[in-house]
C-alpha positions as CSV (number, residue, x, y, z in Angstrom):
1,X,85.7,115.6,119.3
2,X,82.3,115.1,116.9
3,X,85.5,114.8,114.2
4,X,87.3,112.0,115.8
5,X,83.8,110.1,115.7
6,X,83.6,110.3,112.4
7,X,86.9,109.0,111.9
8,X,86.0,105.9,113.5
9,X,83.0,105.7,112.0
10,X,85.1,105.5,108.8
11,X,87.6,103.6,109.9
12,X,84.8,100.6,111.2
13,X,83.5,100.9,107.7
14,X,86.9,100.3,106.0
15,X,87.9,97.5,108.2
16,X,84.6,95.5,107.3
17,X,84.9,95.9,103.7
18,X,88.9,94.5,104.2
């Protein structure tokens, strides 16, 4: 679960430098 969270994390991060 604490995994998947950082996934997101990353994936919020990506999308914002896009």
């Amino acid at each position: 679960m604490k995994n998947v969270k950082k996934t997101k994390s990353k994936n919020r991060q990506r999308q914002l430098k896009s």
